[in-house]
C-alpha positions as CSV (number, residue, x, y, z in Angstrom):
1,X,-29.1,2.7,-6.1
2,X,-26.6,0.1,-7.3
3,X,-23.3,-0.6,-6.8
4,X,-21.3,1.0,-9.5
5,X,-17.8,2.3,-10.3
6,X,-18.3,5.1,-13.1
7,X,-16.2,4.7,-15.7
8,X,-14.6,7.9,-17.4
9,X,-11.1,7.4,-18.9
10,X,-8.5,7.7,-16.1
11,X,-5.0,7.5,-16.3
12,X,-1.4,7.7,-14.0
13,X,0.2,11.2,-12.8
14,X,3.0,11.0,-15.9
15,X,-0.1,10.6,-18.4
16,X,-0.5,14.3,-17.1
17,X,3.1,15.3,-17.4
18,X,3.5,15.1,-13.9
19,X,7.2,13.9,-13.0
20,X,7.5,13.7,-9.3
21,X,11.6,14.3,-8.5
22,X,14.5,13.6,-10.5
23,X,15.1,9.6,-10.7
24,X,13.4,8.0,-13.1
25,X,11.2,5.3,-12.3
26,X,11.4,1.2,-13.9
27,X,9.9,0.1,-16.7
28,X,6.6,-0.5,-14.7
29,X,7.1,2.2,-12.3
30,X,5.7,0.0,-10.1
31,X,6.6,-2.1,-6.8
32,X,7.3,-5.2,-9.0
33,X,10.2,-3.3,-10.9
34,X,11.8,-4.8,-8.0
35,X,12.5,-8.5,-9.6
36,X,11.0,-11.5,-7.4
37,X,8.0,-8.8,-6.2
38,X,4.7,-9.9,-6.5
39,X,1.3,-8.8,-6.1
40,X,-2.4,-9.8,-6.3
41,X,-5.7,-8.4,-5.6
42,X,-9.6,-9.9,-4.8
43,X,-12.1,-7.1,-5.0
44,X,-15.8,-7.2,-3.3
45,X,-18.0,-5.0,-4.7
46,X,-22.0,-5.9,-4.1
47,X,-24.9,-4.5,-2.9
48,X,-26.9,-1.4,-2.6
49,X,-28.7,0.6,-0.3
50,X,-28.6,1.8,3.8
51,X,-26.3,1.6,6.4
52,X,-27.7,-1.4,8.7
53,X,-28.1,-3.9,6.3
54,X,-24.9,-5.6,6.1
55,X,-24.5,-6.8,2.6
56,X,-23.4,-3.3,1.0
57,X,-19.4,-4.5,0.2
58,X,-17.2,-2.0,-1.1
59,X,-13.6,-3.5,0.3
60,X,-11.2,-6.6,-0.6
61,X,-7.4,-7.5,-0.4
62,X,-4.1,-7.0,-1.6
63,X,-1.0,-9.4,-1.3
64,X,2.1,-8.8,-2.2
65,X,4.5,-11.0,-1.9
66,X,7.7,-10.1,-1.4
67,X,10.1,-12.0,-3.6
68,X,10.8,-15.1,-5.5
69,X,11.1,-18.3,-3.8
70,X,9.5,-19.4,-0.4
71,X,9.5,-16.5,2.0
72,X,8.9,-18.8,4.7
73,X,12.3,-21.0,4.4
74,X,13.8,-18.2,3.0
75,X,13.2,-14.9,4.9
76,X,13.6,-11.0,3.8
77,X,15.1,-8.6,5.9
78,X,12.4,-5.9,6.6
79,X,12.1,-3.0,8.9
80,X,9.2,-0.4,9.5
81,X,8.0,2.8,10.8
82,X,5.0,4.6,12.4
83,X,4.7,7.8,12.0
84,X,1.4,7.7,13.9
85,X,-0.1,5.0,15.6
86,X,-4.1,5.2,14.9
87,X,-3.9,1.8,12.5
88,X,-2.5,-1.3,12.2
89,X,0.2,-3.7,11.2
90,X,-0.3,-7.4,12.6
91,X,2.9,-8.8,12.5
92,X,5.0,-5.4,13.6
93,X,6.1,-6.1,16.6
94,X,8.4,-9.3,15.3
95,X,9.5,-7.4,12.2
96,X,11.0,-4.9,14.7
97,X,12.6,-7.4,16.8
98,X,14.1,-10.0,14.4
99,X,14.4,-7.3,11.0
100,X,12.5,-10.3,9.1
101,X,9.4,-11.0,7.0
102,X,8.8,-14.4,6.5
103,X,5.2,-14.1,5.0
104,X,3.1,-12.3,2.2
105,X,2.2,-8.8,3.4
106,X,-1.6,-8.1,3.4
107,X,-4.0,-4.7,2.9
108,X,-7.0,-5.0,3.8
109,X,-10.1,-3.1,6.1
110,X,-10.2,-2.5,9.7
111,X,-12.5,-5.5,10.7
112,X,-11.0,-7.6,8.1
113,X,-6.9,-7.8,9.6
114,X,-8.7,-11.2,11.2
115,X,-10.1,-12.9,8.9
116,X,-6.6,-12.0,6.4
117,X,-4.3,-13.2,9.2
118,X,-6.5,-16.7,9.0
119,X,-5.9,-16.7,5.3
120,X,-2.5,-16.4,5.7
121,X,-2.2,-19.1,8.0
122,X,-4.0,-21.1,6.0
123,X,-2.4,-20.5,2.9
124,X,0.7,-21.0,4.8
125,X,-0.2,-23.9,6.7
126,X,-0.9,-26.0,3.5
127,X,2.1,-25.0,2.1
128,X,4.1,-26.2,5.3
129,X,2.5,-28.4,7.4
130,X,5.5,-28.8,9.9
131,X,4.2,-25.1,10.7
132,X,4.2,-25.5,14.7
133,X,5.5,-29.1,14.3
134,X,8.8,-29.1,13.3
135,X,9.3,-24.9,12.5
136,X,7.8,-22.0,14.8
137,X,4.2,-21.0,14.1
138,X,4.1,-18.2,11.7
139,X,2.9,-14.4,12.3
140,X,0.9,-12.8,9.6
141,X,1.3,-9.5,8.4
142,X,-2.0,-7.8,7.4
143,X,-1.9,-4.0,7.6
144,X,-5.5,-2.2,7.6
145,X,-7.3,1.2,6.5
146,X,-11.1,2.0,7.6
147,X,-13.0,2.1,4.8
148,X,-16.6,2.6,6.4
149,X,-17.4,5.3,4.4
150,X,-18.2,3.0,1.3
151,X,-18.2,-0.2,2.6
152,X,-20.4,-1.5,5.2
153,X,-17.8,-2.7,7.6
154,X,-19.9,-4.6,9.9
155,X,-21.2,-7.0,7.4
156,X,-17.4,-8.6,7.6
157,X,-17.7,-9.0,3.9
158,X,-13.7,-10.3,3.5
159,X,-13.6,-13.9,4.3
160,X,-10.0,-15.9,4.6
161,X,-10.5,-17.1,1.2
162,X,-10.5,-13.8,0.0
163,X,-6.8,-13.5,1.1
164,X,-5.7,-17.0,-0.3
165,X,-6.9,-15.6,-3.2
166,X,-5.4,-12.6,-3.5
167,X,-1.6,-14.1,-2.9
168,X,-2.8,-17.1,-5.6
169,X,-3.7,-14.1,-7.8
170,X,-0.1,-12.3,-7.0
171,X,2.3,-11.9,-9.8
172,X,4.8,-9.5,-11.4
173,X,3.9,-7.1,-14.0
174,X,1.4,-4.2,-14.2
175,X,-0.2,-3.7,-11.2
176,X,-3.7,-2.8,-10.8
177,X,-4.3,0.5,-9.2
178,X,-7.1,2.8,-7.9
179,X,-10.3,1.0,-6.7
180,X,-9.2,-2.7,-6.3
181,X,-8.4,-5.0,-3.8
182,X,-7.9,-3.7,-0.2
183,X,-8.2,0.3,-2.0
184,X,-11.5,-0.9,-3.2
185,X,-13.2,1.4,-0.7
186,X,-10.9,3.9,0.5
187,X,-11.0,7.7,-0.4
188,X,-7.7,10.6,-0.2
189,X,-8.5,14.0,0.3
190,X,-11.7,13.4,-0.2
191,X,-11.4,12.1,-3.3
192,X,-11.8,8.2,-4.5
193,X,-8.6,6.4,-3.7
194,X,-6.7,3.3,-3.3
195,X,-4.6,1.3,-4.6
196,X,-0.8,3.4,-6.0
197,X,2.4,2.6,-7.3
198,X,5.5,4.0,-8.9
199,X,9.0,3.3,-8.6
200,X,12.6,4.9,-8.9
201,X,16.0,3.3,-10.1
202,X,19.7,5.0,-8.5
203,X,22.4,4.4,-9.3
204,X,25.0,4.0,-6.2
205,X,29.0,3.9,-7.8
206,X,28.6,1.2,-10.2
207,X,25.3,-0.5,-9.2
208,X,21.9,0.4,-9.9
209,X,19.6,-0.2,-7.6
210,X,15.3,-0.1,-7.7
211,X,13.2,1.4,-5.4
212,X,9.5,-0.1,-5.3
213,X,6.0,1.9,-3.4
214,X,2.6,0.5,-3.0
215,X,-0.1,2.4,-1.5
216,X,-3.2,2.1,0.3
217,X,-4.2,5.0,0.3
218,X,-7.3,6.3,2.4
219,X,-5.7,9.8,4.2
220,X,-6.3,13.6,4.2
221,X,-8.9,16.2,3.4
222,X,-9.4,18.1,0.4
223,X,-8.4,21.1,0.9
224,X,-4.2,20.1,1.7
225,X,-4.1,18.0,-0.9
226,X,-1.2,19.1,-3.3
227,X,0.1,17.3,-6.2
228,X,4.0,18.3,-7.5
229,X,4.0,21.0,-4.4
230,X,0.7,23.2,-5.8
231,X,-2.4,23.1,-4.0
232,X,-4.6,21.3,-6.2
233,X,-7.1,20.7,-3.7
234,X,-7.7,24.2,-2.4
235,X,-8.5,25.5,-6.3
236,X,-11.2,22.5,-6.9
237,X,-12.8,22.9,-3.6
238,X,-15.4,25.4,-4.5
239,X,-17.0,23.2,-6.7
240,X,-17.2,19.8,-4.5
241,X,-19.3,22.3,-1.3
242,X,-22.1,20.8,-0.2
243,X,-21.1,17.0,-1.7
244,X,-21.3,14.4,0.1
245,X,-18.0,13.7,1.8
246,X,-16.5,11.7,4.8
247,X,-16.5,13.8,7.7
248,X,-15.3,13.0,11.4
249,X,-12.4,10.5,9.6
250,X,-9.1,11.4,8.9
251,X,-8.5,8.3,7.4
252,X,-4.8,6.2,7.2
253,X,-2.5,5.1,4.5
254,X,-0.4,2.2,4.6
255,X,3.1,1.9,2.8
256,X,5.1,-0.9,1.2
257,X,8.7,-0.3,0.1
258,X,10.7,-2.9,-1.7
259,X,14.2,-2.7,-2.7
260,X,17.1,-5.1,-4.4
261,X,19.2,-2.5,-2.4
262,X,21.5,-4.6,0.8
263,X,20.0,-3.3,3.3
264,X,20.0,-4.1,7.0
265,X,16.9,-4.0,9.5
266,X,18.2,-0.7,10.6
267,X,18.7,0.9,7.4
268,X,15.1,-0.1,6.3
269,X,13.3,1.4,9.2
270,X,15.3,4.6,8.3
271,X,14.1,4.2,4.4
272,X,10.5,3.6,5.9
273,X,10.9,7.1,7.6
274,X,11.4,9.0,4.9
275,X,8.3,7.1,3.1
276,X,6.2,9.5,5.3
277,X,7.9,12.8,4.4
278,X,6.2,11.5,0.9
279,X,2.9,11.4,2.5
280,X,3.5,14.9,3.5
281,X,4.6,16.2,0.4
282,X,0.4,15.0,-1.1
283,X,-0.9,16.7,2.0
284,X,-1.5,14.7,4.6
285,X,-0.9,15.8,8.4
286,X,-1.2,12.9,10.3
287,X,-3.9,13.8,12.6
288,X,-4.6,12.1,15.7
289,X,-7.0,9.5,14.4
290,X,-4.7,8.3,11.4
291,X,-2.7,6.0,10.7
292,X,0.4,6.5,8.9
293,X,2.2,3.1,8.6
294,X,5.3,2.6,6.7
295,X,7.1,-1.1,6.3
296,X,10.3,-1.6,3.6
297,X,11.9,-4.4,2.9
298,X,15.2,-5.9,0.7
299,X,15.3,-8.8,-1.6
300,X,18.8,-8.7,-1.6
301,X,20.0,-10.6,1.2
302,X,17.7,-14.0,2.3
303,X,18.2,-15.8,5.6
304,X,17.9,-19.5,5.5
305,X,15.5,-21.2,8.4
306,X,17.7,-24.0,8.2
307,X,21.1,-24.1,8.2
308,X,24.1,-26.7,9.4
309,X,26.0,-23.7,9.5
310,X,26.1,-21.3,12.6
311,X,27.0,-18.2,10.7
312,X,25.6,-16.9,7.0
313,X,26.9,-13.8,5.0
314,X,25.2,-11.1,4.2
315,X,25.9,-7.7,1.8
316,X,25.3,-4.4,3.2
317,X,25.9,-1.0,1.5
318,X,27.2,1.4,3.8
319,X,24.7,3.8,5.8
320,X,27.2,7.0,4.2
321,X,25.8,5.9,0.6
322,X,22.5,5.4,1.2
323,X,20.8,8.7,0.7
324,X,20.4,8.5,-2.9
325,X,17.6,5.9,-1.5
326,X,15.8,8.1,0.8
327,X,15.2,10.7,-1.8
328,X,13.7,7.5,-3.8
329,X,11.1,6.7,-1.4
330,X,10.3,10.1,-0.9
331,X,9.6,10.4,-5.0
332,X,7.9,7.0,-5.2
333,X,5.7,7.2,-2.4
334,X,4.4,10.9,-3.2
335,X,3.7,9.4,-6.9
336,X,2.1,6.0,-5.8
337,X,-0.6,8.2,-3.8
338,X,-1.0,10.0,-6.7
339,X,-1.2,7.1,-9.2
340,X,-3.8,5.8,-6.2
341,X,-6.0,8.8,-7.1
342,X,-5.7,9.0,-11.2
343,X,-6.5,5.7,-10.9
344,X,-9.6,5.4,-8.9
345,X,-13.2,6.3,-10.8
346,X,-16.5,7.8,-8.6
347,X,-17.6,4.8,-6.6
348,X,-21.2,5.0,-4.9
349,X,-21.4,2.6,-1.5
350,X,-23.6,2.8,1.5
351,X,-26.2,4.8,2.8
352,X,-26.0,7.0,-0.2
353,X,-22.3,7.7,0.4
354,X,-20.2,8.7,-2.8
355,X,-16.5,9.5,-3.2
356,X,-15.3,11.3,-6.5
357,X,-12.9,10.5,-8.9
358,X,-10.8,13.1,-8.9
359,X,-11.3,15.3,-12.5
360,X,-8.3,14.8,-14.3
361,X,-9.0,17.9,-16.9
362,X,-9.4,20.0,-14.4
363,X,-6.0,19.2,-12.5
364,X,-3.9,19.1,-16.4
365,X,-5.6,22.7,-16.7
366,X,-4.5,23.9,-13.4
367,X,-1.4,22.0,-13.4
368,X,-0.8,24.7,-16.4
């Protein structure tokens, strides 16, 4: 067998009419609607054949980088939430305690938060070499999804130069979606998944504001899946019986929210929150081996490592206005797992494993 993605013409959930909510999303209606976002991805696909061997690679890395400038000197405020714990995000524990980011944000596989935290550092390191000297040392964030199913994990196929790569690679504009980068081998509800976007603008009195989702999407089993509140999955099961499928693994998602919003720590851990109620809304249930990991942050206010000043001023919009934002996440993270799944083509990995691309004719015709 070799190593293939199967390509039949695939396309994003408003290609099928599908409108999740009532904002309308940015021009990209994607995470770098937010100006200053950035994002990049190096995929590793190679190999056929059974479990065991090691060199069967269905995985790779996404950055994204969260806005113009240098993150490092000049930090974003950031904030996160777990909705449950089965997963990981390297770099958590200081994002809760200081409300900062200070590096690219990585997506990657389980074995591979390692070797993308030495990337980072790296990458880092060369582009500040008073790292540890004169400034702190530096945390990576690297969140991870198992993607086993497809990729032979053991064979620690991403290498630290895959995630220099992939924040090299990182710009604005389109992003690539479905099988690529760290979604290159991760499945939802049973179907192939990955890599989603979408995004939503509001408008709050006289300022607009953009809300910004990316997905990596690797949750759920066919049979909640739901897309626009019907239950898509449970009409095309029938037909997948007796497929292979990934059993005994619920699977994780992680979540990245960007926002030109003024937001506090605070208020970004709340907008992170309701980043899972999206989740729900595509079916998942969090189930006790999944991780559900959501992280936001804001470009609008950026906190200088050096100062000669002891104080800095900030912008923050007012906890009573910011619901308009919460239904925003909600919309754009139920339509960035969605554009995760449209997105992604049937991918063949190891041990004769397959996952599906979901068949978008069928879904328009029941979507009817």
């Amino acid at each position: 067998m070799s190593p293939q993605i199967k390509k039949t013409p695939r396309c994003r959930a408003r290609d099928l009419g599908i409108q999740i909510g009532f904002y309308e999303p940015g021009p990209l209606n994607a995470i770098t609607d937010v100006e200053g976002v950035r994002v990049g991805h190096s995929t590793i696909i190679r190999g056929s054949g059974s479990r065991g061997s090691k060199t069967i690679a269905r995985t790779g890395v996404t950055a994204i980088v969260p806005a113009n400038g240098d993150v490092f000197m000049d930090s974003v405020m950031g904030g996160a939430f777990v909705l449950n714990g089965a997963g990981e995000l390297a770099g958590l524990t200081q994002i809760n305690e200081w409300g900062l980011i200070e590096t690219p944000i990585l997506l990657t596989n389980t074995l591979a938060v390692g070797a993308c935290g030495e990337g980072v550092v790296q990458y880092m390191t060369e582009n500040h070499p008073e790292i540890g000297n004169i400034h702190d040392v530096v945390i990576p964030v690297v969140g991870e999804c198992d993607d086993s199913w497809l990729n032979e994990i053991i064979g620690r196929h991403v290498k630290p130069s895959h995630a220099v790569e992939a924040i090299e690679k990182a710009s604005t504009g389109p992003v690539a979606e479905g099988s690529v980068g760290g979604g290159t081998g991760m499945i939802t509800c049973d179907f192939k998944g990955g890599i989603g976007t979408s995004s939503r603008r509001v408008k709050i009195f006289e300022s607009t504001y953009t809300v910004g989702v990316l997905v990596m999407s690797n949750f759920g089993v066919m049979r909640d899946l739901r897309i626009d509140g019907k239950p898509i999955g449970r009409a095309l099961q029938p037909q997948f019986e007796g497929r292979s499928r990934r059993e005994k693994n619920y699977g994780s998602i992680i979540a990245v929210l960007a926002t030109d919003a003024p937001l506090l720590s605070h208020q970004l851990q709340r907008l992170a929150k309701r980043m899972g109620l999206g989740v729900g809304r595509v079916g998942s249930m969090a189930a006790h081996g999944s991780g559900e990991i959501m992280l936001a942050f804001s470009t609008a206010n950026r906190v200088p490592r050096e100062s000669t000043k002891p104080l800095y001023s900030v912008q923050i919009l007012k906890d009573t206005a910011v619901d308009p934002l919460y239904g925003a996440a909600i919309e754009a993270t139920e339509e960035a797992i969605l554009n995760a799944l449209f997105a992604a083509d049937t991918m063949e990995g190891v041990a004769g494993h397959a996952a599906h691309a979901i068949p978008i004719d069928q879904v328009r015709e029941l979507l009817k």
